[in-house]
The first five atom37 places (N, CA, C, CB, O) and aatype in JSON, in Angstrom:
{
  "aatype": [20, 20, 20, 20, 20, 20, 20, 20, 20, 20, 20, 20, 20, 20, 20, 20, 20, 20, 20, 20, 20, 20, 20, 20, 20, 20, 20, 20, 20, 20, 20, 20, 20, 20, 20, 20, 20, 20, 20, 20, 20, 20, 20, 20, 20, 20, 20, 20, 20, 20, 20, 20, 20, 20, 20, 20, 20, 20, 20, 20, 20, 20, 20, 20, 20, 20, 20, 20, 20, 20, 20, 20, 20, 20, 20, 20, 20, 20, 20, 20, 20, 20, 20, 20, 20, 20, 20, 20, 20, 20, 20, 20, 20, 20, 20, 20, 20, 20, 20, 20, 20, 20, 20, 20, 20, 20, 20, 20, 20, 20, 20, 20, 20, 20, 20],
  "atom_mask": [
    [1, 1, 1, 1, 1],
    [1, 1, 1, 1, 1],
    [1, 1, 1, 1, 1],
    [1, 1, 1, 1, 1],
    [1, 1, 1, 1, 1],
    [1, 1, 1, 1, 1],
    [1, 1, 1, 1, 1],
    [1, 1, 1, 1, 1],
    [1, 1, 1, 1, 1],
    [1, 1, 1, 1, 1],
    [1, 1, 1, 1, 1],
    [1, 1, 1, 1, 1],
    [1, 1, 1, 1, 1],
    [1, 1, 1, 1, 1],
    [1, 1, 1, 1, 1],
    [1, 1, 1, 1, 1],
    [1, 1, 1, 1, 1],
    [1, 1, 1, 1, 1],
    [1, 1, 1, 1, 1],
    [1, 1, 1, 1, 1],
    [1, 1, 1, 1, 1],
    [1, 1, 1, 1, 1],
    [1, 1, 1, 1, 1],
    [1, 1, 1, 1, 1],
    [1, 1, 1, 1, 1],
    [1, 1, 1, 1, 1],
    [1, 1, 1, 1, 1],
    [1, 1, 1, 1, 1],
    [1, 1, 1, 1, 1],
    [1, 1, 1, 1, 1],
    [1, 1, 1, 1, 1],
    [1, 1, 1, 1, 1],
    [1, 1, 1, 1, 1],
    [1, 1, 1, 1, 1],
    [1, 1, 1, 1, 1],
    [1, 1, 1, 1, 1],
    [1, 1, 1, 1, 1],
    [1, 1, 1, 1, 1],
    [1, 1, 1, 1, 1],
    [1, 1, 1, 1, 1],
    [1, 1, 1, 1, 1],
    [1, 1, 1, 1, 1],
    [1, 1, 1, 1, 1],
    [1, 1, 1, 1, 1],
    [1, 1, 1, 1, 1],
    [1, 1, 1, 1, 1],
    [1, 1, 1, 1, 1],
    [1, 1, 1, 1, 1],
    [1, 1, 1, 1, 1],
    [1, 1, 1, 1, 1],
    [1, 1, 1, 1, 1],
    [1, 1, 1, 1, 1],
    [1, 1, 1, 1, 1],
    [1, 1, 1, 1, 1],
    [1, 1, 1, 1, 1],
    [1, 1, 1, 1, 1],
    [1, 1, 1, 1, 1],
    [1, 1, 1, 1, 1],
    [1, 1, 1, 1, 1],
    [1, 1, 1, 1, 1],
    [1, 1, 1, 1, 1],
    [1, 1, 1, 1, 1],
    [1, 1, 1, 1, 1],
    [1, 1, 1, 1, 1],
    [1, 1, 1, 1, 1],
    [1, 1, 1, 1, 1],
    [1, 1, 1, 1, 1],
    [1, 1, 1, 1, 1],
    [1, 1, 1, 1, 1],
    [1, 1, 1, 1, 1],
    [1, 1, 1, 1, 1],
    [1, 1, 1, 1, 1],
    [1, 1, 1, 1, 1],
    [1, 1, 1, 1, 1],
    [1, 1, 1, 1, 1],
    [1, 1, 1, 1, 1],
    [1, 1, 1, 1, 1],
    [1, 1, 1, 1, 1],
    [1, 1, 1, 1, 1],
    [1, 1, 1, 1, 1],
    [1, 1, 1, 1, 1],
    [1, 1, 1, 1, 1],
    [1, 1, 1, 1, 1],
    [1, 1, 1, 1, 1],
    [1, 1, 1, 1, 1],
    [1, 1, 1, 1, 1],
    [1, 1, 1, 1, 1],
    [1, 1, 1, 1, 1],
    [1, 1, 1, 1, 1],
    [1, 1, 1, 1, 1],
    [1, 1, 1, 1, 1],
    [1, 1, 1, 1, 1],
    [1, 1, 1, 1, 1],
    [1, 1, 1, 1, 1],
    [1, 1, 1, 1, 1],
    [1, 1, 1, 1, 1],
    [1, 1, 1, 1, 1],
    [1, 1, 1, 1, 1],
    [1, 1, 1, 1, 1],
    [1, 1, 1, 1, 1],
    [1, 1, 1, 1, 1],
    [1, 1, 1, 1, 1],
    [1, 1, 1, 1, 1],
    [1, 1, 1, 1, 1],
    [1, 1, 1, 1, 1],
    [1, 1, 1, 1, 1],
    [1, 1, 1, 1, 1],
    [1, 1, 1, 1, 1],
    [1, 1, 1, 1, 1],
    [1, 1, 1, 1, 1],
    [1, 1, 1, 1, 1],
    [1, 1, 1, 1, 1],
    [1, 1, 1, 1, 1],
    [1, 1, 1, 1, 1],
    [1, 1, 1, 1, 1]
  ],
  "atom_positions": [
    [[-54.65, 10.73, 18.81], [-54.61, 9.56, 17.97], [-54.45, 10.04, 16.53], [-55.9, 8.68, 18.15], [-55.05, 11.02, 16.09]],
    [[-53.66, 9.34, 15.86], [-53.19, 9.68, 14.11], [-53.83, 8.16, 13.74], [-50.94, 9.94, 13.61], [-54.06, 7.08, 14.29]],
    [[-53.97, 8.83, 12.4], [-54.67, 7.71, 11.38], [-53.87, 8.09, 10.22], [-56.49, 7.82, 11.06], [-53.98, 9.24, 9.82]],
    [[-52.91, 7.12, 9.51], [-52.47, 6.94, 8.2], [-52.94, 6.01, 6.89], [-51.39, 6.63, 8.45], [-53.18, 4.81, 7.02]],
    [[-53.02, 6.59, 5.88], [-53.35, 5.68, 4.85], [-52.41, 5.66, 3.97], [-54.51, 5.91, 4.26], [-51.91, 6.76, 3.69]],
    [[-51.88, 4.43, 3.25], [-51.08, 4.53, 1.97], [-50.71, 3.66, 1.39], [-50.14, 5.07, 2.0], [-51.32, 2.61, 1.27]],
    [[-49.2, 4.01, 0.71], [-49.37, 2.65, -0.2], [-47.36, 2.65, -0.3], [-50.63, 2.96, -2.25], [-46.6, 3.57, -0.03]],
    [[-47.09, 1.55, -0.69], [-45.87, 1.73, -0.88], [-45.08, 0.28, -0.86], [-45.44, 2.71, 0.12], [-45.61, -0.51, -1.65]],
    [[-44.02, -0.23, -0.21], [-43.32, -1.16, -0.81], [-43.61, -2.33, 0.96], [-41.4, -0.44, -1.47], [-44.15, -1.96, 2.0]],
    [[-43.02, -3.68, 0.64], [-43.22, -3.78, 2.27], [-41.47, -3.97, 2.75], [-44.44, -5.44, 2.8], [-40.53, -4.42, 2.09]],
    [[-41.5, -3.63, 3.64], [-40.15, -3.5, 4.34], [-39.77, -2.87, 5.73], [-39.44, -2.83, 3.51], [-40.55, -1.93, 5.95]],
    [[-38.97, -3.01, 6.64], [-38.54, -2.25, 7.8], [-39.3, -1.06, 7.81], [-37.08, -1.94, 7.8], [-40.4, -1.05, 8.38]],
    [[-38.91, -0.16, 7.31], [-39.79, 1.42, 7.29], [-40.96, 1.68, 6.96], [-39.36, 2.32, 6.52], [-41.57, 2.7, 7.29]],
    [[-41.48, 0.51, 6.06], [-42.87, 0.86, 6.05], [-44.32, -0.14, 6.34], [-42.93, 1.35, 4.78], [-45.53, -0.02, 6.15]],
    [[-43.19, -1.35, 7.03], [-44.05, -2.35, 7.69], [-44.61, -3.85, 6.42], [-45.55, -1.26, 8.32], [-44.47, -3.67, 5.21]],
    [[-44.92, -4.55, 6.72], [-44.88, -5.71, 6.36], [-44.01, -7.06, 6.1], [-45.23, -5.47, 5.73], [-44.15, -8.09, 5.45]],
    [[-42.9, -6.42, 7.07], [-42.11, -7.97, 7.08], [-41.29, -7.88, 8.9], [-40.46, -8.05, 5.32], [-41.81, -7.04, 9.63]],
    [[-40.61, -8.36, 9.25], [-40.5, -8.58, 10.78], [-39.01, -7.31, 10.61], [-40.13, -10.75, 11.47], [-38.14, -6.99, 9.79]],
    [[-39.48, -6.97, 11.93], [-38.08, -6.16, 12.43], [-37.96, -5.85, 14.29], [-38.15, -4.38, 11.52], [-39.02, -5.62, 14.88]],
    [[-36.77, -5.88, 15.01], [-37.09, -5.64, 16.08], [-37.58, -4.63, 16.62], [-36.46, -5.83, 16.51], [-37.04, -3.55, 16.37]],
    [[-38.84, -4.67, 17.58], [-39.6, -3.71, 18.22], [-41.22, -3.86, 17.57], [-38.85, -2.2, 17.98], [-42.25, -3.33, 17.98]],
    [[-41.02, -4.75, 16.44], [-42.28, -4.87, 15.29], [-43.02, -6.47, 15.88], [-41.48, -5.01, 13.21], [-42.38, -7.52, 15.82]],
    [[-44.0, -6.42, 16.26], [-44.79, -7.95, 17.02], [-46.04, -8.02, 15.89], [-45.6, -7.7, 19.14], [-46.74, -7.09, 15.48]],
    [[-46.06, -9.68, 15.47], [-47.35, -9.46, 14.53], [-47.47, -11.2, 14.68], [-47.08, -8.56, 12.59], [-46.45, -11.87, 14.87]],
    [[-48.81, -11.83, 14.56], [-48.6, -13.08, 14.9], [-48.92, -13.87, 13.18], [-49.72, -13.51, 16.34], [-49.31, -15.02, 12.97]],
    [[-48.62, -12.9, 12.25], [-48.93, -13.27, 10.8], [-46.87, -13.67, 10.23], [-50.01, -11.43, 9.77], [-45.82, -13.39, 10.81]],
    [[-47.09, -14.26, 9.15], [-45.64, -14.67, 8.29], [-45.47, -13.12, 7.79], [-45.8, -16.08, 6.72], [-46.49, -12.54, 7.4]],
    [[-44.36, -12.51, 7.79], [-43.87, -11.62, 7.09], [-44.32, -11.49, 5.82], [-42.75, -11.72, 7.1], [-44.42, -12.61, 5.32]],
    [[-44.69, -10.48, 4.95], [-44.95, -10.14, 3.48], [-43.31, -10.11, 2.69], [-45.84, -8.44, 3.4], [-42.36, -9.51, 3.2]],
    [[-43.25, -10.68, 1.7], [-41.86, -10.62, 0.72], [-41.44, -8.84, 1.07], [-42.31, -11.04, -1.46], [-42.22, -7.88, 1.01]],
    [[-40.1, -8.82, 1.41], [-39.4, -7.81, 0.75], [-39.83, -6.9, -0.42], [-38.44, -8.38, 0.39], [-39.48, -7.31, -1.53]],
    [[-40.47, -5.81, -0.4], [-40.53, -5.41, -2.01], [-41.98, -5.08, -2.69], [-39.94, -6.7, -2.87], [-42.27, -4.11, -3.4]],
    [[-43.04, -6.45, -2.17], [-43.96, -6.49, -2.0], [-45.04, -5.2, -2.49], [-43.78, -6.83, -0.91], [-44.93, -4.26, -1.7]],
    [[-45.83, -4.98, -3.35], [-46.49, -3.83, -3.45], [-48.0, -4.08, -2.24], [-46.86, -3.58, -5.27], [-48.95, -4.87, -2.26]],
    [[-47.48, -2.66, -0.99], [-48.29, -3.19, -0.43], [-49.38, -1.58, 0.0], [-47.51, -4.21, 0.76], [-48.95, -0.42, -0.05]],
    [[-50.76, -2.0, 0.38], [-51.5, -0.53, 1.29], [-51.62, -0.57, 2.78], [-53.17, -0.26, 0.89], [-52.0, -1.54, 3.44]],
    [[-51.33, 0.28, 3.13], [-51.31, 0.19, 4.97], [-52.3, 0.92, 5.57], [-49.93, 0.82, 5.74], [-53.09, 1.43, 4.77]],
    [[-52.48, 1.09, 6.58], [-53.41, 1.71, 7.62], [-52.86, 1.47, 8.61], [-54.74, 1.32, 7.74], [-52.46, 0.38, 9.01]],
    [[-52.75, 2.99, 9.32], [-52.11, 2.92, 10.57], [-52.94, 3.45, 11.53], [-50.87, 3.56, 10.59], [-53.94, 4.09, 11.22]],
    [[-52.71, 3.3, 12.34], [-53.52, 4.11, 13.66], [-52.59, 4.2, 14.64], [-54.87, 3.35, 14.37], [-52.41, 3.14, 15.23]],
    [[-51.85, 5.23, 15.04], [-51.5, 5.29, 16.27], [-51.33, 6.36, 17.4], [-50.66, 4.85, 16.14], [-51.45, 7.5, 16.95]],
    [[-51.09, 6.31, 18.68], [-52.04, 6.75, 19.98], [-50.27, 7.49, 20.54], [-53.12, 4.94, 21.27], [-49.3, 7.3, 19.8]],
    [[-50.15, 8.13, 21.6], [-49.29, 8.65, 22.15], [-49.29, 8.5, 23.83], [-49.37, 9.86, 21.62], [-48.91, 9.24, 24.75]],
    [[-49.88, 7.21, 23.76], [-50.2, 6.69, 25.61], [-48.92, 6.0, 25.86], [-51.73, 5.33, 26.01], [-47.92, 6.11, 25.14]],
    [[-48.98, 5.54, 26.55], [-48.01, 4.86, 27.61], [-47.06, 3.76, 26.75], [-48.98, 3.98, 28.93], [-45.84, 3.72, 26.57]],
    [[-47.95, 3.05, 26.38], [-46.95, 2.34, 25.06], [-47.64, 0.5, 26.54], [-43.98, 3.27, 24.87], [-48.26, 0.27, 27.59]],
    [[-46.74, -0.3, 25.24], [-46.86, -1.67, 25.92], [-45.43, -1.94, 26.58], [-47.29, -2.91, 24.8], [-44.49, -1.15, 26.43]],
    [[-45.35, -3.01, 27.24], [-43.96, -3.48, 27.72], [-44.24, -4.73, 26.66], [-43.66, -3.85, 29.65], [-45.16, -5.26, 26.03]],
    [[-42.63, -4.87, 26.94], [-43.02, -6.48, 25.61], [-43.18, -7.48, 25.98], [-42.04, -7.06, 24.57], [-43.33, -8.31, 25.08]],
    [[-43.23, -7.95, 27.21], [-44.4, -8.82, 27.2], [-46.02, -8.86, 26.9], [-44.34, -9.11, 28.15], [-46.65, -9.77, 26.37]],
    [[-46.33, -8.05, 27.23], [-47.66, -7.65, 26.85], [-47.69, -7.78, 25.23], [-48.0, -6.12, 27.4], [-48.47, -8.59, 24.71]],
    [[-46.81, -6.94, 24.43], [-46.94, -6.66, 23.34], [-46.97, -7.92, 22.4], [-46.03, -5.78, 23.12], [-47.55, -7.97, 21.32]],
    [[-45.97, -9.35, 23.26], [-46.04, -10.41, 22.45], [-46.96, -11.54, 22.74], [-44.88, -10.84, 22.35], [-46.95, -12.74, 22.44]],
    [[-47.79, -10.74, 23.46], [-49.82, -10.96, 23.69], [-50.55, -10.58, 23.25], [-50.59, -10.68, 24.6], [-51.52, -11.32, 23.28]],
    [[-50.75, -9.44, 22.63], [-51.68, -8.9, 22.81], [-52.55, -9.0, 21.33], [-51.28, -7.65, 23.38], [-53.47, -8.22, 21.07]],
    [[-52.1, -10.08, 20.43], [-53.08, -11.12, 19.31], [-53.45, -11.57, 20.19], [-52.61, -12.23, 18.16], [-54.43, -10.92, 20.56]],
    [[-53.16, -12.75, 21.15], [-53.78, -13.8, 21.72], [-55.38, -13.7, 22.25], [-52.91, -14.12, 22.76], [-55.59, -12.88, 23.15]],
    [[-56.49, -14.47, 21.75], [-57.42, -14.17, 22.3], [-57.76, -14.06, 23.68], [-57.98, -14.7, 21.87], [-57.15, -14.85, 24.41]],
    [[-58.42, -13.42, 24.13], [-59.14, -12.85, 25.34], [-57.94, -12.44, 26.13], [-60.17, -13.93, 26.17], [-58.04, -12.71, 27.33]],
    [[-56.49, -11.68, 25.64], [-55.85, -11.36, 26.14], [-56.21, -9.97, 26.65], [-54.99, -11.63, 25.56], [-57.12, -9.36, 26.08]],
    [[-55.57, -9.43, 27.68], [-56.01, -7.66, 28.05], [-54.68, -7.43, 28.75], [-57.65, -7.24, 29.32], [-54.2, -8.2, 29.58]],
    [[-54.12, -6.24, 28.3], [-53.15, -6.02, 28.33], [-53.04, -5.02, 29.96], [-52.85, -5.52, 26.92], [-52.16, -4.64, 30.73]],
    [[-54.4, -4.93, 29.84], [-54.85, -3.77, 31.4], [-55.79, -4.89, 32.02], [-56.03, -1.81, 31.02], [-56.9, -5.07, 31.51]],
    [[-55.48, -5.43, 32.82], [-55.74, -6.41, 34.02], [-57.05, -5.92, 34.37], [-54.64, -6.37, 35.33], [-58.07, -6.6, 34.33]],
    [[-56.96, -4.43, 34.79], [-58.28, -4.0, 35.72], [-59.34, -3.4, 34.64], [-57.86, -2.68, 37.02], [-60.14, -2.48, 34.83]],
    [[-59.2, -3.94, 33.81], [-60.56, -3.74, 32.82], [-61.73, -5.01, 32.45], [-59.91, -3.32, 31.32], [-61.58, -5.99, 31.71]],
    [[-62.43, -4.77, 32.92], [-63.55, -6.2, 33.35], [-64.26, -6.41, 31.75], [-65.19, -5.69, 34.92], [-64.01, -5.98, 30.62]],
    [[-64.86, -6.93, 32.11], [-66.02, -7.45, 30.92], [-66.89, -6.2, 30.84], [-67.1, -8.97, 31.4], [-67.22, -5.72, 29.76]],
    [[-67.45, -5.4, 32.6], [-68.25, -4.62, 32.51], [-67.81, -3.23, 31.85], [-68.72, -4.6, 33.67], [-68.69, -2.44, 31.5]],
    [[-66.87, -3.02, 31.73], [-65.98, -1.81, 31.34], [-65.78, -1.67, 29.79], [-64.53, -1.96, 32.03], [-65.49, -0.61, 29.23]],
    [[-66.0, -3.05, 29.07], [-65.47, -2.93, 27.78], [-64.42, -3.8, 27.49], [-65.06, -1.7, 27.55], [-63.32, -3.61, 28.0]],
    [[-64.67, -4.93, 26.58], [-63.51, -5.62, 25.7], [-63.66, -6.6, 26.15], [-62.08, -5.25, 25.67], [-64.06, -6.72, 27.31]],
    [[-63.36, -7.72, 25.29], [-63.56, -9.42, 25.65], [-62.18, -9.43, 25.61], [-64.47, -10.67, 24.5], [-61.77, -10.28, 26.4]],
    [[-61.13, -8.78, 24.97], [-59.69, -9.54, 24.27], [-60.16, -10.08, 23.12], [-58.91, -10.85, 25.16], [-59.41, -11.03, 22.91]],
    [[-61.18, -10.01, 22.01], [-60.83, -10.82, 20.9], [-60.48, -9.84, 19.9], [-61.93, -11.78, 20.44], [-59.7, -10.33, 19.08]],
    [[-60.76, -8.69, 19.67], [-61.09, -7.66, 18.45], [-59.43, -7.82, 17.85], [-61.7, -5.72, 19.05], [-59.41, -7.63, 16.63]],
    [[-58.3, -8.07, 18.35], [-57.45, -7.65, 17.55], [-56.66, -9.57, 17.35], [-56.46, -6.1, 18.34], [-55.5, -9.75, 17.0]],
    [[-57.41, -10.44, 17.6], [-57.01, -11.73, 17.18], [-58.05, -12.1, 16.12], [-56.92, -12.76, 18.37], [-57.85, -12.9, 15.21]],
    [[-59.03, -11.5, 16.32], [-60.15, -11.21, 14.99], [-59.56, -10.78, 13.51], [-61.18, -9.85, 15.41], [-59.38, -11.46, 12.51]],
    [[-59.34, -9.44, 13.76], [-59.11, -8.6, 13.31], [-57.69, -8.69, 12.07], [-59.11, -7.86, 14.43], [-57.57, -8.09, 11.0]],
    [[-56.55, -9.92, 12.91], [-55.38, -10.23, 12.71], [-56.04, -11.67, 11.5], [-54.4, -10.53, 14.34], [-55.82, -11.77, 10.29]],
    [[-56.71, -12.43, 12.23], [-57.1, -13.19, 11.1], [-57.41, -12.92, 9.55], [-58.02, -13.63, 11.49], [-57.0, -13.29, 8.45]],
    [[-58.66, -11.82, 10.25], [-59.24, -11.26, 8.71], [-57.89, -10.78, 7.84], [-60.44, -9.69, 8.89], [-58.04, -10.67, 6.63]],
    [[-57.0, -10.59, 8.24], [-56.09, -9.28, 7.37], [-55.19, -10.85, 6.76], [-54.8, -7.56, 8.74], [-54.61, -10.85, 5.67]],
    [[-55.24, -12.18, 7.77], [-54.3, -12.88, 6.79], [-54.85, -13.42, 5.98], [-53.49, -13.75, 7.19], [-54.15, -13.84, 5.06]],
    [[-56.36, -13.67, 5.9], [-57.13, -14.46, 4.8], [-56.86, -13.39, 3.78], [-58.88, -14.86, 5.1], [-56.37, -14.05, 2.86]],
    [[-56.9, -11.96, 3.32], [-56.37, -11.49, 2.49], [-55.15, -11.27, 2.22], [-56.77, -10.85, 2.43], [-54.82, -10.32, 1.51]],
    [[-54.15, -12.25, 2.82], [-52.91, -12.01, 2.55], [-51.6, -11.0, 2.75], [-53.1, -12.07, 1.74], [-50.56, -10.84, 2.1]],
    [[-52.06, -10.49, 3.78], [-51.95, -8.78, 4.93], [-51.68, -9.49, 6.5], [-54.08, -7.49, 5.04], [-52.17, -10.56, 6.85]],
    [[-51.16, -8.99, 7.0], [-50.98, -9.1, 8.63], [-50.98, -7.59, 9.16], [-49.42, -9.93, 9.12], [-50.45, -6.58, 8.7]],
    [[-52.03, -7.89, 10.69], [-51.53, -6.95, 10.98], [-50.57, -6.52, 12.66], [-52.59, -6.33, 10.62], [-50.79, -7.05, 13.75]],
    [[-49.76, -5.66, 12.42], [-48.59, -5.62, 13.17], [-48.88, -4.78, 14.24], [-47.42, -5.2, 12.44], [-49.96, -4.2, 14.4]],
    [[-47.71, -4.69, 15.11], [-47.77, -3.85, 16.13], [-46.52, -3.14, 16.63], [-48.3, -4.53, 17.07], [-45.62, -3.8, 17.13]],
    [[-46.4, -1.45, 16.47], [-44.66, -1.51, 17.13], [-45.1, -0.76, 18.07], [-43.11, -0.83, 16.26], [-45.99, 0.06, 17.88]],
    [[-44.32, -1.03, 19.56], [-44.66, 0.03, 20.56], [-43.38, -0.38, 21.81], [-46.56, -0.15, 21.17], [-42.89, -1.51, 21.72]],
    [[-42.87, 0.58, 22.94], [-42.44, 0.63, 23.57], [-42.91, 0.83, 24.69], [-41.9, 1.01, 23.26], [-43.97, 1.44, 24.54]],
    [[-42.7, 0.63, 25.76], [-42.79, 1.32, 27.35], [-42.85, 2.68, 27.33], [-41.53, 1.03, 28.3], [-41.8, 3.15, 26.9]],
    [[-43.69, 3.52, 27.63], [-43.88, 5.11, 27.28], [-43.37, 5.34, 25.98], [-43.1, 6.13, 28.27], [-42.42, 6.11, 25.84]],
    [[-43.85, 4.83, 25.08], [-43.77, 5.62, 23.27], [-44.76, 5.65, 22.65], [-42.94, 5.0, 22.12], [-44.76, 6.2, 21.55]],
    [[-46.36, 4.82, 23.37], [-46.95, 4.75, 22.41], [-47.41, 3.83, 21.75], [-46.54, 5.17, 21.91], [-46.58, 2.98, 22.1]],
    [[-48.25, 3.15, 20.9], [-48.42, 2.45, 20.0], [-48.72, 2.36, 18.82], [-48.79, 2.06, 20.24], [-49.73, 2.98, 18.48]],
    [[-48.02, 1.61, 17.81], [-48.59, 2.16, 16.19], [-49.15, 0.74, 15.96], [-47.19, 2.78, 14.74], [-48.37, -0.16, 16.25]],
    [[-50.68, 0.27, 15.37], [-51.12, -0.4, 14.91], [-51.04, -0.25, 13.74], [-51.91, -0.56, 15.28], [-51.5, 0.82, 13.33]],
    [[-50.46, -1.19, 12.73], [-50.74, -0.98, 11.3], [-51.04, -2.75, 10.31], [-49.15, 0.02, 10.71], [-50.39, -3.79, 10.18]],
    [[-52.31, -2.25, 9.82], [-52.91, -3.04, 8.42], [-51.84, -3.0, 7.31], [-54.36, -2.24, 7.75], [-51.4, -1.92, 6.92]],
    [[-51.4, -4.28, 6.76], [-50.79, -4.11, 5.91], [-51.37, -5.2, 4.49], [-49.44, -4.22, 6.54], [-51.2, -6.42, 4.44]],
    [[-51.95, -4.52, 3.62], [-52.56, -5.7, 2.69], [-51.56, -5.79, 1.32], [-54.34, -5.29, 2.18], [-50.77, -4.91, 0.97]],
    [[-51.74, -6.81, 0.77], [-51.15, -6.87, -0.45], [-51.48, -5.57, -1.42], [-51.6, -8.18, -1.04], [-52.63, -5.21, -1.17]],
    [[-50.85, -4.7, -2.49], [-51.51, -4.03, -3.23], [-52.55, -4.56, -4.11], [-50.76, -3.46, -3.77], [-53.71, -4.2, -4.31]],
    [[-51.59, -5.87, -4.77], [-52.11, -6.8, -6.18], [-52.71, -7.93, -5.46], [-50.77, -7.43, -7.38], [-52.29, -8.99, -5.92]],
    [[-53.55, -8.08, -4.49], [-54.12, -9.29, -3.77], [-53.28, -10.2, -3.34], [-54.98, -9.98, -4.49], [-52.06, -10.04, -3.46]],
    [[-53.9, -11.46, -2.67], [-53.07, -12.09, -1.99], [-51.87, -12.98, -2.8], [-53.89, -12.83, -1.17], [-51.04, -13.67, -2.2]],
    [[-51.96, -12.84, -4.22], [-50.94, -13.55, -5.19], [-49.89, -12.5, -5.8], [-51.78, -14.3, -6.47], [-49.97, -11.27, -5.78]],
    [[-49.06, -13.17, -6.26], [-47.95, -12.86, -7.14], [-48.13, -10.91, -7.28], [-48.19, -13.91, -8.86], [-49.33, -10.79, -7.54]],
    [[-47.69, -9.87, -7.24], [-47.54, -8.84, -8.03], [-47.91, -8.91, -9.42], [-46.39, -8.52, -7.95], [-47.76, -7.93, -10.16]]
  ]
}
C-alpha cells in the first residue's frame, strides 16, 4: 500500500475533475483549481466497474462474502465522501480489473470558495 500527499492544480493527472476510469459520486472541482490530495493506493486485484460505480453507495460491499462478523458495514467511504464535499473536495476512485486501486482526497487549497 502507497500513501501520497500534495498539492497542485485539479485536472485529469492529478485528480479533481471527472475523467474515464475516474468514479466519484461528488461534482467535479473547476479545471485549474488550487487543490491538496491524499492518495492511498493498494496493488490488489482492482474493482470491475460495476462495483466501482458502487462502491460510495451506502452499505455497499464490493466482496459479497464479507459479513458484518468479519468487518465493515459499507458506510466508511459514503461517510467519508460526504465529509470531503462539505469542505468542498470529493473524494474519487480510479481502478481496474487486476490494477489495483487508487483512492484519492481531493480538497480545495483556498477552501471551499473562490481561489
Amino acid at each position: 500500500m502507497d500513501v501520497r500527499v500534495g498539492a497542485g492544480r485539479a485536472g485529469s493527472a492529478t485528480g479533481g475533475t471527472d475523467r474515464p476510469g475516474r468514479t466519484s459520486p461528488s461534482p467535479p472541482l473547476r479545471e485549474g483549481a488550487s487543490i491538496c490530495v491524499l492518495e492511498v493506493a493498494d496493488q490488489g486485484p482492482g474493482l470491475s466497474p460495476e462495483a466501482a460505480d458502487r462502491v460510495f453507495e451506502r452499505f455497499y460491499r464490493a466482496d459479497p462474502s464479507r459479513s458484518h462478523e468479519h468487518g465493515g458495514s459499507g458506510l466508511g467511504l459514503a461517510i467519508a465522501s460526504a465529509i470531503a464535499q462539505g469542505h468542498g473536495g470529493r473524494l474519487e476512485l480510479e481502478t481496474a480489473t487486476g490494477a489495483g486501486c487508487v483512492f484519492r482526497l481531493v480538497l480545495p487549497a483556498a477552501g471551499p470558495g473562490p481561489d
